[in-house]
N, C-alpha and C positions, 0 to 999 in steps of 0.2 A: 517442392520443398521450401519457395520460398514463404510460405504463408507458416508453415512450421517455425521457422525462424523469427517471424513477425510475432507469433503465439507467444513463443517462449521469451523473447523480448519485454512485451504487456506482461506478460506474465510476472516478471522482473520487478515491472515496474510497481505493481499492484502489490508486490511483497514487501517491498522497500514505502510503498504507502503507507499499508497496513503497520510494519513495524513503526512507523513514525506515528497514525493515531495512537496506540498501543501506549508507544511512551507518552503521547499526550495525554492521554486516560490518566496513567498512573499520575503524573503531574496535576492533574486537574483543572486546569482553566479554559479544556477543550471541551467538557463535559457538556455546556450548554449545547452543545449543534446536535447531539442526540435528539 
């Protein structure tokens, strides 16, 4: 179980990413890395 725990951890971490390019997007000065 403990690789379940590590999953959903990453998994965390990758939401919390995402939500941040996200507002970056909408802001716009992140746009070049695309």
């Amino acid at each position: 179980m403990k690789g379940r725990t590590l999953s959903s951890q990453s998994q965390g971490l990758v939401l919390s990413l995402l939500n941040y390019f996200q507002q970056e997007k909408d802001n716009g000065p992140l746009y070049y890395h695309c």
